[in-house]
C-alpha positions in Angstrom: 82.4 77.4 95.9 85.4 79.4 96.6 84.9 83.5 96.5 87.7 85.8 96.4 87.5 89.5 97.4 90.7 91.2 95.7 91.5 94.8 96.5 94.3 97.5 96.7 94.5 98.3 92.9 94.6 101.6 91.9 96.6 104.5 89.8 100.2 105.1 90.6 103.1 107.1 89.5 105.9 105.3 87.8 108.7 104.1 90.3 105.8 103.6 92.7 104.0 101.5 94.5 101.4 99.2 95.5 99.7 95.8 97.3 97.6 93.9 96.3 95.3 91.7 98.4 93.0 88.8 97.9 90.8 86.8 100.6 89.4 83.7 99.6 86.2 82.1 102.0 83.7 79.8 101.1 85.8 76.4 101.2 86.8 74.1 104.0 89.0 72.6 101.5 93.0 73.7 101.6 93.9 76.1 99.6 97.1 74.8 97.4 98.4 77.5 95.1 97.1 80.9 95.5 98.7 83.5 93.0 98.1 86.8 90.8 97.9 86.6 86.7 97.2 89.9 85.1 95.6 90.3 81.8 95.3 93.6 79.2 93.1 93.9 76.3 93.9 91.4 73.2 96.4 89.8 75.3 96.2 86.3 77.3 96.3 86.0 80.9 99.7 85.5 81.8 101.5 84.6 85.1 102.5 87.3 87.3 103.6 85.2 90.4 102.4 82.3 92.9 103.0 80.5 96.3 102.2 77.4 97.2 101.2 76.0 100.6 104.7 75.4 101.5 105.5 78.7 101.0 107.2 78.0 97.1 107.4 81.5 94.9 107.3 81.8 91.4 107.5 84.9 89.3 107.1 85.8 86.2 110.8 87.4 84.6 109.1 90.7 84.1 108.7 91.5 87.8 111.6 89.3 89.4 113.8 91.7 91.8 110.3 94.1 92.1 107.2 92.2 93.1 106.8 90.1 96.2 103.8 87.5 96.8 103.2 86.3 100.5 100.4 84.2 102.1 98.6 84.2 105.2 97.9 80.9 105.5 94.9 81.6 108.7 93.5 84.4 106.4 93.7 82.6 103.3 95.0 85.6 101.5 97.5 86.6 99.8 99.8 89.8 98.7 101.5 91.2 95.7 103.9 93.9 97.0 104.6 95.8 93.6 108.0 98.1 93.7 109.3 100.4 91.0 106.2 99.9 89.1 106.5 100.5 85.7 104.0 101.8 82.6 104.0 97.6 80.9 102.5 96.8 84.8 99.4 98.7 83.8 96.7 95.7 83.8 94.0 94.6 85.3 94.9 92.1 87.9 93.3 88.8 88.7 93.8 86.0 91.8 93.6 82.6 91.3 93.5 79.9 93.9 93.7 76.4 93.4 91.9 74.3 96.3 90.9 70.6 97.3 91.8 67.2 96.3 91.1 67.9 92.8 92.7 71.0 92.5 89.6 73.0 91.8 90.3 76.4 90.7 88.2 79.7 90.9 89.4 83.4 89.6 88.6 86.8 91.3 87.1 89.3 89.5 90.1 91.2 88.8 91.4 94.8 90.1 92.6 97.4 87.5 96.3 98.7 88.1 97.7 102.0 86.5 100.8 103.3 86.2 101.4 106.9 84.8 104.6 107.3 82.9 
């Protein structure tokens, strides 16, 4: 089973910013897509941005041009550089990988963002 540590969340000043980190262990299995959803009360989970083992980004319109995701394929962790953050970023942030053959997926526990208008 997969666990993944998440950290660097925090409160931040509009305009400002943050990373975000998560570090997944527990697996011998490759990791395929790792990637950050974020999620606030009453609303769904929605895409913020992924990478895939080639190195393949995807964002979400919202943050295009101000978030970055990398990977560190050795660490099996990856980053959300978050730029110009903005009040609608406020959330509480979740990684996802998905791993193995079968594409198993397991979910981080989530680190709260703020940002102060």
């Amino acid at each position: 089973q997969v666990q993944l540590v998440e950290s660097g969340g925090g409160l931040v000043q509009a305009g400002g910013s943050l990373r975000l980190s998560c570090a997944a262990s527990g697996t011998r299995l490759s990791i395929n897509v790792m990637g950050w959803y974020r999620q606030t009360p009453g609303n769904q989970r929605e895409l913020v941005a992924d990478i895939t083992s080639g190195g393949s980004s995807n964002y979400a319109d919202s943050v295009k041009g101000r978030f970055t995701i990398s990977r560190d394929a050795p660490k099996n962790t990856v980053y959300l550089q978050m730029n110009s953050l903005k009040p609608e970023d406020t959330s509480i942030y979740y990684c996802k990988v998905d791993y193995g053959p079968w594409r198993r997926t397991a979910w981080g526990r989530g680190t709260q963002v703020t940002v102060s208008s």
